[in-house]
C-alpha positions as CSV (number, residue, x, y, z in Angstrom):
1,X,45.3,16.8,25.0
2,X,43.3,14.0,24.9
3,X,41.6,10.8,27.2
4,X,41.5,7.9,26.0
5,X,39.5,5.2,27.3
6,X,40.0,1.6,27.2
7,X,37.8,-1.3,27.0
8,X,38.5,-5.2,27.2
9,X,35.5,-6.6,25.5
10,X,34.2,-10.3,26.0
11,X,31.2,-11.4,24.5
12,X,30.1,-8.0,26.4
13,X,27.1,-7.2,23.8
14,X,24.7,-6.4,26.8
15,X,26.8,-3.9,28.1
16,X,28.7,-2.3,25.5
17,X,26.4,0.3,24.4
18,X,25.3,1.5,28.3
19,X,29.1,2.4,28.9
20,X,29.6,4.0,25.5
21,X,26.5,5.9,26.3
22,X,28.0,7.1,29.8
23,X,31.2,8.2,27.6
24,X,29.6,10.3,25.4
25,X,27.8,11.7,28.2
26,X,31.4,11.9,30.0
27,X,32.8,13.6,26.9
28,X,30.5,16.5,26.5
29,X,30.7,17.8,29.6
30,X,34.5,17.4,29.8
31,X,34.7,19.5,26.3
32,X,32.6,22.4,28.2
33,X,34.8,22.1,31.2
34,X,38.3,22.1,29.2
35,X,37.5,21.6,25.3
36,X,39.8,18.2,26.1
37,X,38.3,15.3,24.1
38,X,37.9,11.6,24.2
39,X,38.8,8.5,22.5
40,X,37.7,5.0,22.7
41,X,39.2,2.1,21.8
42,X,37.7,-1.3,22.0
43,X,39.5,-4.3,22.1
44,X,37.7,-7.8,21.1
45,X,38.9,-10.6,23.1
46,X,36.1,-12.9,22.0
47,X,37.0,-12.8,18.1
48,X,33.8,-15.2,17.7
49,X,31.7,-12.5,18.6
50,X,31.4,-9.0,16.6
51,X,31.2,-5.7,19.0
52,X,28.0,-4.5,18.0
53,X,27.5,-0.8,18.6
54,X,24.3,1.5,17.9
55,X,25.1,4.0,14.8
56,X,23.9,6.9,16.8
57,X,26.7,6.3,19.7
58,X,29.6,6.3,16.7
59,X,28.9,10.1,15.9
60,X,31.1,12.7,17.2
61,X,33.6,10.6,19.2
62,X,36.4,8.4,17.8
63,X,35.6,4.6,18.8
64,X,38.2,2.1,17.4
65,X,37.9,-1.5,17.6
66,X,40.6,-3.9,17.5
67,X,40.0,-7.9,17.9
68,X,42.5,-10.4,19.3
69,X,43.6,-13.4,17.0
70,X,42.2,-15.2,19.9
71,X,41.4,-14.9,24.0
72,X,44.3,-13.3,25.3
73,X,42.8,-12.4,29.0
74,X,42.1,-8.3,30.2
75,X,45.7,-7.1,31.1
76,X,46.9,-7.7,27.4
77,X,43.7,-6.6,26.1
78,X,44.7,-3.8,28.0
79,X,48.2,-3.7,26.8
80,X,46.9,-3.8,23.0
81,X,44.3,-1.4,23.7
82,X,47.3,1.1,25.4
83,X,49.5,0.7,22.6
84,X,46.3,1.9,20.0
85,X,45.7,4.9,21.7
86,X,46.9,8.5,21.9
87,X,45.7,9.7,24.8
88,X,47.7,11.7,27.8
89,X,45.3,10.0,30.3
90,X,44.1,6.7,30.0
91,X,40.8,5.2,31.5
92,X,40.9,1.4,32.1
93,X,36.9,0.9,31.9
94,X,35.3,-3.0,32.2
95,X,32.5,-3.4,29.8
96,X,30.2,-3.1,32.5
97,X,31.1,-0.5,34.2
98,X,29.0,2.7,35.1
99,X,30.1,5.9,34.5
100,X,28.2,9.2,36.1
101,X,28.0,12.0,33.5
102,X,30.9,14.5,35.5
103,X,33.1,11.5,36.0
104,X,35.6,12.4,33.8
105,X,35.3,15.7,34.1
106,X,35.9,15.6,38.0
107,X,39.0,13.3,37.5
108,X,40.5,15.7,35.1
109,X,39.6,18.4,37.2
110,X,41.2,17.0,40.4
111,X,44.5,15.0,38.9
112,X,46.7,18.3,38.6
113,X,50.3,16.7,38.8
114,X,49.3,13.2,40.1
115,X,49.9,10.5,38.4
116,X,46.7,8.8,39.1
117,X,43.6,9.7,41.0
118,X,41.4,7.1,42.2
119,X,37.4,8.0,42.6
120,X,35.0,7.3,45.1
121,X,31.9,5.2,44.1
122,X,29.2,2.5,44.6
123,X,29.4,-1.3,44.4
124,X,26.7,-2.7,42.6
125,X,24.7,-5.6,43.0
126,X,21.3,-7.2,42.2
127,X,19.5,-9.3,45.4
128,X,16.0,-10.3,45.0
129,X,15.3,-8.4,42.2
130,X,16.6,-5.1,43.5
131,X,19.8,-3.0,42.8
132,X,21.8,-2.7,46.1
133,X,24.4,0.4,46.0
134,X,27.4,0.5,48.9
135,X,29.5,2.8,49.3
136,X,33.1,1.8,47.8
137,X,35.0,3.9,51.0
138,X,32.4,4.8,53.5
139,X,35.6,5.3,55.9
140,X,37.9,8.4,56.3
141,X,41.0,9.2,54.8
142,X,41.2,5.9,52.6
143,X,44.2,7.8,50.7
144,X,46.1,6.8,54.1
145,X,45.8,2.9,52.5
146,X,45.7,4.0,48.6
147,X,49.1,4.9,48.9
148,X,50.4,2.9,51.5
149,X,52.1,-0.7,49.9
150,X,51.3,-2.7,52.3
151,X,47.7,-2.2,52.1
152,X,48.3,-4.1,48.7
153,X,50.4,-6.8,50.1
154,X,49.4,-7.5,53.9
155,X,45.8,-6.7,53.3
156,X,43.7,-6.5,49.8
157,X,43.5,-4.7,47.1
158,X,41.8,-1.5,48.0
159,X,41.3,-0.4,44.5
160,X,37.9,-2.3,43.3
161,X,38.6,-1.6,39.2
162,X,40.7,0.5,37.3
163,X,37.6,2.2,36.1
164,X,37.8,4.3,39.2
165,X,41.4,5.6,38.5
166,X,42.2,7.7,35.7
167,X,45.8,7.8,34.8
168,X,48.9,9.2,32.7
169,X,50.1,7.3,30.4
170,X,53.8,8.1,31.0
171,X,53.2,6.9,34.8
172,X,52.3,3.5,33.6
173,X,55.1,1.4,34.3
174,X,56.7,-0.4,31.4
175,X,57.3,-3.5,34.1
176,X,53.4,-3.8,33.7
177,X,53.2,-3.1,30.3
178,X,55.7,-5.8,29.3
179,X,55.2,-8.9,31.8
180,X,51.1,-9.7,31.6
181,X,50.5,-11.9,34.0
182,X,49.9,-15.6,33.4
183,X,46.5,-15.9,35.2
184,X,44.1,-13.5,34.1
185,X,42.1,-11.6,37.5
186,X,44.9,-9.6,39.6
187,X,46.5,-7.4,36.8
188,X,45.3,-4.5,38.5
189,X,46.7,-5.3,41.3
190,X,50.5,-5.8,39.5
191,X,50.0,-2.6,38.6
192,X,49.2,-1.0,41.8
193,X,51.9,-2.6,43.4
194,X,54.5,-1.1,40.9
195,X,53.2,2.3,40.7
196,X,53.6,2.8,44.4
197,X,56.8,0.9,44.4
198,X,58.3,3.4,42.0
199,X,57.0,6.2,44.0
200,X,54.3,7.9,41.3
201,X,52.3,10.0,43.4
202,X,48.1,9.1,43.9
203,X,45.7,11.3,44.9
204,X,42.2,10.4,45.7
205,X,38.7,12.1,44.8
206,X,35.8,11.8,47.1
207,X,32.9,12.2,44.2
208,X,31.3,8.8,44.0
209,X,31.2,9.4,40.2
210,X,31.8,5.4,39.3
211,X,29.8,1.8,39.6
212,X,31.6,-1.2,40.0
213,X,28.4,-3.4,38.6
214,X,28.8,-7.2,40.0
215,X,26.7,-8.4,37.0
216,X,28.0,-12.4,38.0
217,X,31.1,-12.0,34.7
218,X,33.2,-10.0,37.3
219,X,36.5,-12.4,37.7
220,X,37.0,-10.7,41.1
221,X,33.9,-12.3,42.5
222,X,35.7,-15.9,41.8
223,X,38.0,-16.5,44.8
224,X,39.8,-19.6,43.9
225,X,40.9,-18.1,40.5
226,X,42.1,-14.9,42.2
227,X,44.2,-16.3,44.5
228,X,45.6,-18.1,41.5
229,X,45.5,-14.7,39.3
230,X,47.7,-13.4,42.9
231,X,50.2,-16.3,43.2
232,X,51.0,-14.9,39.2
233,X,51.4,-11.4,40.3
234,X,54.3,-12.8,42.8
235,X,56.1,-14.9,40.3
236,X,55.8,-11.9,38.0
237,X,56.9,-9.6,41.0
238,X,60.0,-11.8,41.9
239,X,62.6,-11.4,39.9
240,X,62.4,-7.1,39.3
241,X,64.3,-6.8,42.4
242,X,61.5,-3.7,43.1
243,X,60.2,-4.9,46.4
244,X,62.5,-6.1,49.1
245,X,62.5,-9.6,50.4
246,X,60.4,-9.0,53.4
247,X,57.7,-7.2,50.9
248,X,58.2,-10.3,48.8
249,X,57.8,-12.6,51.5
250,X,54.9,-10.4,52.6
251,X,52.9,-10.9,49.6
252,X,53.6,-14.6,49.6
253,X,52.4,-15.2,52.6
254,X,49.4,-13.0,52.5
255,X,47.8,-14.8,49.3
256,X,48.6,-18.0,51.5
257,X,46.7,-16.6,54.1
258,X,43.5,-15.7,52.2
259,X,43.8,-19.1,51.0
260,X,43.8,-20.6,54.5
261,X,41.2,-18.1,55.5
262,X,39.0,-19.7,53.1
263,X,39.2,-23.2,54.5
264,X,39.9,-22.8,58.1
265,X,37.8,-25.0,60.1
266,X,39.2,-24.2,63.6
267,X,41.9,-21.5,65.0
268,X,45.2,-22.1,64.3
269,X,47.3,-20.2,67.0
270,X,51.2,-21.4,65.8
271,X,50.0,-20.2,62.2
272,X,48.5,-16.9,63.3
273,X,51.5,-16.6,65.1
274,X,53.7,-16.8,62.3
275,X,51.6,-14.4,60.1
276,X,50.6,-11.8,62.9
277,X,52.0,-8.9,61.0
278,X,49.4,-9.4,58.5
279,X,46.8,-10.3,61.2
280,X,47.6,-6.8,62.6
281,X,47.7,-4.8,59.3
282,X,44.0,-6.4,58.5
283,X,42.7,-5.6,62.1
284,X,43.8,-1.7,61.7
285,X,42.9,-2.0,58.3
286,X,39.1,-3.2,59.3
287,X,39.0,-0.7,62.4
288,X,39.9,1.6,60.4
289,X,37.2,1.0,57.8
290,X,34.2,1.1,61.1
291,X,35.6,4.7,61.8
C-alpha cells in the first residue's frame, strides 16, 4: 500500500521545500506506525518556473515532477497529478500547506473503511507581524455538517482545503475527475458535493494535525472569483442529473445570495423571504458553530 500525495505547484519556490520537509517527516513516522510508504508527485503549473527542490529532501522518498504545457488552474493539476500516481490514498496538499509530523499517520490510523476522513486544524494567518492560529472547528460534532449536503449548498463549504482530507482513490468520483471546472477556486467544493451525493461515507478526526496557511496566494481569500469559481461548479453540476431540482435550485440561489450578501446596503425583507431556507440553515449552521 501506498500514499500518495499531490501538489499543484505555481511559482510556489518559497514554499515547496517546507511542505516536502513536513512529508518526509509525515512518512517516517507512518513507516514505524504501518511500514506504508509515500509518494509525491509534483505537478508544474507555472512551466516558466523550474520546481526547485533541496538534494537532501529527494533521498529516500519518491518525488516526481510533471509540468503543464501551460497554466491549466489546480483541479486539473490535480487531475494530472492523480492520474501519475499509484497510491491507494491520495493527499491533495497546496504548496503551502503545513503538515504536523503524525498527520498522516493519524489519518491512516483513523480512515478504517471510510472513504475520506477529514482532520481538524488551524487557520493561519500573519497580522502585524505575528502568526495568528484558529481553530478550523472549535464547535461540536462538525461531522453532523461534513456529511450533511446541504451544508455545501445552503451554507459554505465546511471543508477549508483538501489538505485536511485524506482519501481513496477508488472513492474519487470519475464525474470530478472528468469535468474540471471552468473557473479555477471551487473544485473542492465539486468534489465534496459529489462524494456525498453518491453516498461515500466521511468520517472526521479531531487531531488538529493540519495548517491552512493564508500566505495572501490562497484563491479562497478572493471572493469575487469564488463566487465565479461557484457559479462553474453549478453549470458543471447541472446536467448529471445527481442532485434533484430543489438541490439544484438550492445551490443557485445560495451563490446568489453570498453575492447579494456582499453588496447589501439595507434589508431586503421580499428577498429574505424568498431565500429563508438558506437564511435558516446559516442561522443553525452559526448557532451551532457558538456551541
Amino acid at each position: 500500500k501506498m500514499i500518495s500525495v499531490i501538489i499543484p505547484f505555481y511559482k510556489g519556490n518559497k514554499f515547496i521545500n517546507r511542505v516536502i520537509k513536513n512529508i518526509k517527516e509525515n512518512q517516517n513516522e507512518l513507516y514505524l506506525y504501518n511500514q506504508e510508504k509515500m509518494e509525491v508527485i509534483i505537478i508544474n503549473d507555472s512551466p516558466g518556473t523550474p520546481v526547485k527542490i533541496d538534494g537532501n529532501l529527494k533521498k529516500d522518498m519518491p518525488i516526481k515532477i510533471y509540468t503543464n504545457d501551460q497554466n491549466y488552474g489546480i483541479q486539473i493539476s490535480r487531475i494530472n497529478g492523480i492520474k501519475h500516481s499509484s497510491g491507494e490514498y491520495i493527499l491533495l496538499l497546496d504548496q503551502d500547506d503545513i503538515l504536523l509530523p503524525y498527520a498522516i499517520k493519524s489519518q491512516r490510523m483513523k480512515i478504517k473503511d471510510a472513504d475520506v476522513i477529514i482532520s481538524n486544524g488551524f487557520k493561519e494567518a500573519y497580522s502585524n507581524g505575528k502568526i495568528i492560529r484558529k481553530d478550523i472547528y472549535t464547535y461540536r460534532y462538525p461531522i453532523l455538517f461534513l456529511r450533511n449536503i446541504y451544508t455545501y449548498l445552503l451554507a459554505t463549504n465546511p471543508i477549508v482545503s483538501p489538505g485536511q482530507a485524506l482519501i481513496k482513490r477508488i472513492s474519487i468520483p470519475n464525474e470530478w475527475l472528468n469535468n474540471p471546472i471552468k473557473n479555477n477556486g471551487s473544485d473542492d467544493l465539486l468534489l465534496w458535493i459529489l462524494m456525498i451525493a453518491k453516498r461515500k461515507s466521511i468520517k472526521y478526526n479531531d487531531e488538529k494535525i493540519y495548517i491552512h496557511s493564508e500566505t495572501g496566494s490562497n484563491l479562497s481569500s478572493q471572493y469575487d472569483k469564488m463566487l465565479v469559481s461557484d457559479f462553474s461548479v453549478y453549470e458543471t453540476i447541472k446536467n448529471m442529473n445527481i442532485l434533484s431540482s430543489y438541490q439544484m435550485d438550492s445551490l443557485k440561489r445560495s451563490i446568489i445570495f453570498k453575492g447579494k450578501m456582499l453588496q447589501l446596503t439595507s434589508f431586503n425583507i421580499p428577498y429574505c423571504f424568498k431565500n429563508i431556507d438558506i437564511i435558516l440553515f446559516r442561522t443553525v449552521y452559526k448557532l451551532f458553530k457558538l456551541m
